[in-house]
KOLDOBA-940633 format. One line per field, with one value per residue (C-alpha): residue number from 1; x, y, z; residue in three letters. Coordinates in steps of 0.5 Angstrom, whole numbers, padded with zeros to 4 digits. Example, Ala and Ser with C-alpha at 12.3 -4.5 7.8 and 13.67 -1.06 7.14 Angstrom:
2
resi 1  2;
east 0025  0027;
north -0009  -0002;
up 0016  0014;
resn ALA  SER;
END
This chain:
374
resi 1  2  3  4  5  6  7  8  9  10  11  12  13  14  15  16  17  18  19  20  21  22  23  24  25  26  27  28  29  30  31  32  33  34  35  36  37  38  39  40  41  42  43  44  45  46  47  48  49  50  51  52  53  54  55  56  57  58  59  60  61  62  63  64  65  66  67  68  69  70  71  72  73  74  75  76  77  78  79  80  81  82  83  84  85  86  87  88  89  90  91  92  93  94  95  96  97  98  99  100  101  102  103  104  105  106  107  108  109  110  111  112  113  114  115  116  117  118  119  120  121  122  123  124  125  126  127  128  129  130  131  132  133  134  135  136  137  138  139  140  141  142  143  144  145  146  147  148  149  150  151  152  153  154  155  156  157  158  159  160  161  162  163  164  165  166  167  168  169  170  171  172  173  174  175  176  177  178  179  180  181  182  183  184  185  186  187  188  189  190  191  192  193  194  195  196  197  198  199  200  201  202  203  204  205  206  207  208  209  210  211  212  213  214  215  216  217  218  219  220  221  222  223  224  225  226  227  228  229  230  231  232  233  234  235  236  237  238  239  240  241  242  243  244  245  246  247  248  249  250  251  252  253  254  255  256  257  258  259  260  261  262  263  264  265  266  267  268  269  270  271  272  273  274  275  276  277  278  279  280  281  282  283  284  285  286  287  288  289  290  291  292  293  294  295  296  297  298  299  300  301  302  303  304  305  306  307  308  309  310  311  312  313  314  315  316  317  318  319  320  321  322  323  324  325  326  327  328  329  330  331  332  333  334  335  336  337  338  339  340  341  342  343  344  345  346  347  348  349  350  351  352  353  354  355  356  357  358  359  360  361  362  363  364  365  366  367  368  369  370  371  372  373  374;
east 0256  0251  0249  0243  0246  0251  0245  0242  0248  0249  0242  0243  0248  0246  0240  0244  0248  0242  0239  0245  0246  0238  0237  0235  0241  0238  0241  0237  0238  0246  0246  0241  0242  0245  0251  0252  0251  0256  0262  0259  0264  0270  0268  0266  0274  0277  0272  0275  0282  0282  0279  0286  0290  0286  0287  0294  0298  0293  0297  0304  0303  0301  0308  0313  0318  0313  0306  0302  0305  0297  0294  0288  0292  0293  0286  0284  0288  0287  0280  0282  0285  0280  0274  0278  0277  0271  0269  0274  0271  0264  0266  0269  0263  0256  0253  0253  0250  0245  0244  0245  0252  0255  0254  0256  0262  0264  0263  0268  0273  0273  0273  0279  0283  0283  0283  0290  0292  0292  0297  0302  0307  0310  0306  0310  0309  0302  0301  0302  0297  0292  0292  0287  0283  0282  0280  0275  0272  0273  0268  0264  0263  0260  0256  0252  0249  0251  0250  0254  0259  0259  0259  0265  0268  0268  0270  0276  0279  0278  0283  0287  0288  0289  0294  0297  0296  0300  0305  0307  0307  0312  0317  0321  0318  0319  0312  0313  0314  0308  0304  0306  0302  0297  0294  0296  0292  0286  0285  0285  0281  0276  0276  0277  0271  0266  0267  0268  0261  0257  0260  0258  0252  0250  0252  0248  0242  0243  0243  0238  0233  0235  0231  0225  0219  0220  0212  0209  0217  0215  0220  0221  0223  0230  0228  0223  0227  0233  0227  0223  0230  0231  0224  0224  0230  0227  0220  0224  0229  0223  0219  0213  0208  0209  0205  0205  0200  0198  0194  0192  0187  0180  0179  0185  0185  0178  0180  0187  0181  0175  0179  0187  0193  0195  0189  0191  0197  0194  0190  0196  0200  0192  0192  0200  0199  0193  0196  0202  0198  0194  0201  0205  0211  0209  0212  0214  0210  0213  0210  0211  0208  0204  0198  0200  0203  0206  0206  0210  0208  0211  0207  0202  0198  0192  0195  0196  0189  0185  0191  0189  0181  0182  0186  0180  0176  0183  0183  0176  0172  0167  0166  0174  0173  0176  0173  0177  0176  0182  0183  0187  0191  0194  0198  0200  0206  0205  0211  0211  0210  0215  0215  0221  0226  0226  0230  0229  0227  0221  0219  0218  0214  0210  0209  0207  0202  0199  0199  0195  0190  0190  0188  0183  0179  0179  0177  0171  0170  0174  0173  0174  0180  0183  0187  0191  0196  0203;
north 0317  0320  0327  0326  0323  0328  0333  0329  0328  0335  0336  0331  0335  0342  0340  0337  0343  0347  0343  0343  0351  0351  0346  0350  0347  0343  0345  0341  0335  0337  0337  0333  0327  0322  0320  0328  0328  0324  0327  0334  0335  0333  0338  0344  0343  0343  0350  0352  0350  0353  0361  0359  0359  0365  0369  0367  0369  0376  0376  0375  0380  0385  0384  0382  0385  0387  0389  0394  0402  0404  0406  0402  0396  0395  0397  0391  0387  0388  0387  0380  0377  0379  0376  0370  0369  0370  0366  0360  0359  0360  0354  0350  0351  0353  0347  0346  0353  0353  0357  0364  0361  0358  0363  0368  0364  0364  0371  0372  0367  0370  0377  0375  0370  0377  0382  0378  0377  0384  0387  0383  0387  0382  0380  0373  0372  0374  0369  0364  0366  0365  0358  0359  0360  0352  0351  0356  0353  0346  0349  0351  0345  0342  0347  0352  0352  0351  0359  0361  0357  0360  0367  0365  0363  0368  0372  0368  0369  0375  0377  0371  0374  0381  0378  0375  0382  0385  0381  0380  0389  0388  0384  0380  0373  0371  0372  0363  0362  0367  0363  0356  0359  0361  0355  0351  0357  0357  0350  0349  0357  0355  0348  0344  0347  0347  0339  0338  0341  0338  0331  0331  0334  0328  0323  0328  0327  0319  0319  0324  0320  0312  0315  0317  0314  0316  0317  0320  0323  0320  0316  0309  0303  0305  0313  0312  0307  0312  0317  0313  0311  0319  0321  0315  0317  0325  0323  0318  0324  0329  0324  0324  0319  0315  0313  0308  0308  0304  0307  0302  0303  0300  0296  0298  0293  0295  0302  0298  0295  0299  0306  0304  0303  0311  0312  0308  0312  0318  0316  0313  0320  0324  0318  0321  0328  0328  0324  0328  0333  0331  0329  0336  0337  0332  0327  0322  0318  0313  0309  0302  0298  0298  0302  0303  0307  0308  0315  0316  0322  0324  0329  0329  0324  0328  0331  0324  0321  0328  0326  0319  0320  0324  0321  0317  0324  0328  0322  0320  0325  0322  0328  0325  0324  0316  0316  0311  0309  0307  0302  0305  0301  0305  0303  0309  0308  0313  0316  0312  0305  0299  0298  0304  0299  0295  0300  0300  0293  0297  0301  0293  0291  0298  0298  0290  0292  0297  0292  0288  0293  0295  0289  0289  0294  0291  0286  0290  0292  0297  0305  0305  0306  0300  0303  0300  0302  0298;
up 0112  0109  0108  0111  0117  0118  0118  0123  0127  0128  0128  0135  0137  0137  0140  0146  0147  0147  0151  0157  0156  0158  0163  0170  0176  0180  0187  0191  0188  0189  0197  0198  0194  0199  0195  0195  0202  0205  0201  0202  0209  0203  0199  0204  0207  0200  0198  0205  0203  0196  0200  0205  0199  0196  0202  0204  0197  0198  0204  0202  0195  0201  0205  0199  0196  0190  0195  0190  0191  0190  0196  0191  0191  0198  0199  0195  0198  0205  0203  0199  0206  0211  0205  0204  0213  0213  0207  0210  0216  0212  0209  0216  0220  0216  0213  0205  0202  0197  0191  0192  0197  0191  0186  0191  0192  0184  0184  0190  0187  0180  0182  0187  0182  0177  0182  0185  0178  0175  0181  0179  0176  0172  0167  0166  0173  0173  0167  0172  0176  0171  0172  0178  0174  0173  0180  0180  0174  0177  0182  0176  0173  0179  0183  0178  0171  0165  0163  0170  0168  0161  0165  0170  0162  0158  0165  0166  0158  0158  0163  0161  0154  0157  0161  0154  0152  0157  0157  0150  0150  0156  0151  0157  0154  0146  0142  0141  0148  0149  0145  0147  0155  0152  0149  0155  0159  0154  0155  0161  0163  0157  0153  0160  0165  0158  0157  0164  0165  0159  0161  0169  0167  0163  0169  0173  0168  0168  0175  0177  0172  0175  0181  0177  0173  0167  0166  0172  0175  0181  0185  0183  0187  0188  0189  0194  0198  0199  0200  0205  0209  0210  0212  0218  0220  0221  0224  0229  0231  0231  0234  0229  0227  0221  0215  0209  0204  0199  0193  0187  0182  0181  0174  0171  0166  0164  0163  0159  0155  0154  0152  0150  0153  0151  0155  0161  0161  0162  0168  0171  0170  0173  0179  0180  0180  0185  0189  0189  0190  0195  0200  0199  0203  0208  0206  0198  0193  0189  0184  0186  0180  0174  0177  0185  0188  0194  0199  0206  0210  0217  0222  0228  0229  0226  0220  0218  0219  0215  0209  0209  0210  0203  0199  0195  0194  0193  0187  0184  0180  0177  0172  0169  0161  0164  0171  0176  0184  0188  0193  0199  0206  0211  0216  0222  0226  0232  0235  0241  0238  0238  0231  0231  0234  0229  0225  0218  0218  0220  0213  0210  0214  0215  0207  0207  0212  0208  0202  0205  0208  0201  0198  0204  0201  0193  0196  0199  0193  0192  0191  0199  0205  0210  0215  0222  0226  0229;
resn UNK  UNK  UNK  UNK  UNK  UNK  UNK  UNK  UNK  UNK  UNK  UNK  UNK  UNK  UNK  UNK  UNK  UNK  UNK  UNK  UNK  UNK  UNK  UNK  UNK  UNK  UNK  UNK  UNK  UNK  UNK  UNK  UNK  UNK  UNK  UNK  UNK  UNK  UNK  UNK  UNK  UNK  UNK  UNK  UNK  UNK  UNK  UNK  UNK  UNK  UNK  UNK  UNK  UNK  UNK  UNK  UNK  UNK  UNK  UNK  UNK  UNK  UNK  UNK  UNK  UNK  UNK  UNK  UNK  UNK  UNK  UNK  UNK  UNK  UNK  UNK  UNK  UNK  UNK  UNK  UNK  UNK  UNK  UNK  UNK  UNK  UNK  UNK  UNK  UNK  UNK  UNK  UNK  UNK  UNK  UNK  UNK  UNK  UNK  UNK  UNK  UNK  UNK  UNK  UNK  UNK  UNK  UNK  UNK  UNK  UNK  UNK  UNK  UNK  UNK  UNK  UNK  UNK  UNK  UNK  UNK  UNK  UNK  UNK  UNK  UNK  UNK  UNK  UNK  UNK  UNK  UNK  UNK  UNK  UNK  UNK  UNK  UNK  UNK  UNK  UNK  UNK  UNK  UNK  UNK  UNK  UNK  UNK  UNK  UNK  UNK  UNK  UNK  UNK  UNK  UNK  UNK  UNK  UNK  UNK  UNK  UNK  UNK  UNK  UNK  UNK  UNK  UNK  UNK  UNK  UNK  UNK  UNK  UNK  UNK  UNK  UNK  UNK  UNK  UNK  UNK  UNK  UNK  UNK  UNK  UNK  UNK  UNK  UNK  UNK  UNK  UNK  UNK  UNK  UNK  UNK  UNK  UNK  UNK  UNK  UNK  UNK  UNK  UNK  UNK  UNK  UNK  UNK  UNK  UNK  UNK  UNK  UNK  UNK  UNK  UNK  UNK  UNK  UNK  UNK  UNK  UNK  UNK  UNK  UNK  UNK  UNK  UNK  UNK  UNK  UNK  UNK  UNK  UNK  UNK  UNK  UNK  UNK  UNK  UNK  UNK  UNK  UNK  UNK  UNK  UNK  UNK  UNK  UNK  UNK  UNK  UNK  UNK  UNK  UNK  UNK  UNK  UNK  UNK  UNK  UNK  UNK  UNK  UNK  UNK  UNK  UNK  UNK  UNK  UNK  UNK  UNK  UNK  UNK  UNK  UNK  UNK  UNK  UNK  UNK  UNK  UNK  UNK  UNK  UNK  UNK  UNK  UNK  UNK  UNK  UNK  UNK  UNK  UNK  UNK  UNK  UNK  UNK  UNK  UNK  UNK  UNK  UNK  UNK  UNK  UNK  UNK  UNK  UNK  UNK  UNK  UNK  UNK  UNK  UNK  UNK  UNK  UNK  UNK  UNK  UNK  UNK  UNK  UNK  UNK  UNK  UNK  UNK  UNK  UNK  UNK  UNK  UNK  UNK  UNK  UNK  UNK  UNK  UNK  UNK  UNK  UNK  UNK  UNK  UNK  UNK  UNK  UNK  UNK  UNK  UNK  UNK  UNK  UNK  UNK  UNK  UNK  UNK  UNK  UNK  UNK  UNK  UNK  UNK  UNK  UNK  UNK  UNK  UNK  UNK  UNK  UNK  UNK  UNK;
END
């Protein structure tokens, strides 16, 4: 390899590992991607197991032959045991947390692990102890950012290498023997929770980005299926109406051809913005081809007709560096049509509908809406 190119590999990775510790965790996405969703119950009973397991060693630390003489001691202990049962039955019966839940469940388990550890009389024993911190990390890897991962790290070596400290100070275990555990509990405190975390969140990028237009960051195909299942099944239950939307730009190979493709480009992402925009929370918008785009909204019957009735105004200015109009279809599915027992078949035929509303209003010479209802 050459100089330049060695520079150039670790330019590439310096800028990776900087690009990981900044990047902001998405929690939403965590609990609400549907993969996520169905092995949440999994990971709450295996959290709920691992406070038990907290609790329990707390509790039997209490009543042992070694329990802490200290009334601190056995204050922190007691306090230990009684938060690991409320924590676990957090965990068995309140949904997935959010944000503030799981960084408060790491500190909680840190802060137990180190509390739970440093009681221990016998330092060799408690070098044993050090490996939870594995677990806690584990839970690191997959629930927090990188720069609370680093946070739980260097927390979790520091009283690994104090532990080290004291137990070499006691002389009770040879110093190579010493050094052997320590190396083994530094990978695993340290190097193992760092890879683990960098490399899960490499595949949660992939993952995250295959749902995704790369231009506009709206949903693609794939994503906005999955988003579009989800938000039927929540009208449905909540007896709402349905929308689908289909929203196509007027003449864009005529912007493709007078301006550039880079300036076509950019009225894609402005056509993206403002509808997105203009949709908000009510519902998702994915784009579904080179210049249309697809929005599902749920809500009352008239919240839905103003969304639709607005959309080309919310688009269209003609004061635009590159003005362009839309063509709009709708098609509306009130909460008491029978086009809901048709289940998800529903959505394919609501969404060809709308299709075909829309190339109604293109051939109607565009800059216009076309709605119905099934």
């Amino acid at each position: 390899m050459s100089s330049s190119e060695s520079v150039r590999s670790r330019n590439t990775s310096w800028r990776t590992l900087k690009e990981w510790f900044d990047e902001p965790h998405d929690y939403e996405w965590i609990s609400n991607q549907r993969s996520s969703r169905a092995i949440a119950p999994i990971f709450r009973g295996l959290l709920g197991v691992m406070t038990a397991i907290l609790g329990s060693g707390a509790f039997f630390k209490l009543i042992g032959p070694d329990a802490p003489t200290a009334s601190a001691g056995k204050f922190l202990s007691v306090c230990m045991v009684i938060g690991s049962l409320i924590v676990m039955t957090c965990w068995f019966t309140l949904p997935f947390p959010g944000r503030r839940g799981l960084l408060a469940f790491g500190i909680f388990a840190d802060l137990g692990i180190a509390s739970a550890i440093l009681l221990v009389p016998d330092r060799d024993s408690a070098l044993f102890g050090c490996i939870i911190f594995a677990i806690s990390g584990t839970f690191a890897t997959l629930f927090v950012s990188a720069r609370w991962l680093m946070a739980h790290v260097i927390f979790a070596t520091s009283i690994t290498t104090l532990i080290l400290v004291l137990a070499y100070q006691q002389g009770t275990v040879d110093p190579t023997t010493i050094a052997a555990r320590a190396t083994v509990l530094l990978g695993a405190v340290t190097v193992v929770p760092i890879f683990s975390h960098l490399t899960w969140r490499t595949l949660y990028r992939d993952a995250r980005d295959s749902d995704r237009d790369p231009l506009t960051g709206l949903f693609n195909r794939r994503g906005l299926d999955a988003a579009v299942i989800d938000l039927f099944d929540s009208a449905r239950v909540q007896e709402k109406c349905l929308a689908f939307i289909v929203v196509d730009i007027d003449k864009f190979k005529m912007v493709n051809d007078l301006h550039g493709h880079s300036e076509g480009d950019q009225v894609i992402i402005r056509t993206a913005n403002r509808l997105k925009t203009h949709i908000g929370d009510q519902g998702v918008v994915g784009r579904v081809g080179g210049e249309e785009y697809l929005a599902v909204i749920s809500g009352c019957h008239e919240e839905i007709g103003t969304l639709i009735d607005g959309i080309t105004s919310a688009i269209s200015d003609h004061s635009d560096l590159v003005p362009t109009t839309v063509s709009v279809g709708a098609v509306i599915m009130p909460a008491g049509s029978k086009a809901w027992t048709g289940g998800s078949s529903a959505i394919s035929v609501a969404s060809n509908v709308a299709d075909s509303m829309m190339y109604q209003a293109k051939a109607a010479g565009g800059n216009s809406l076309r709605a119905t209802e099934i």
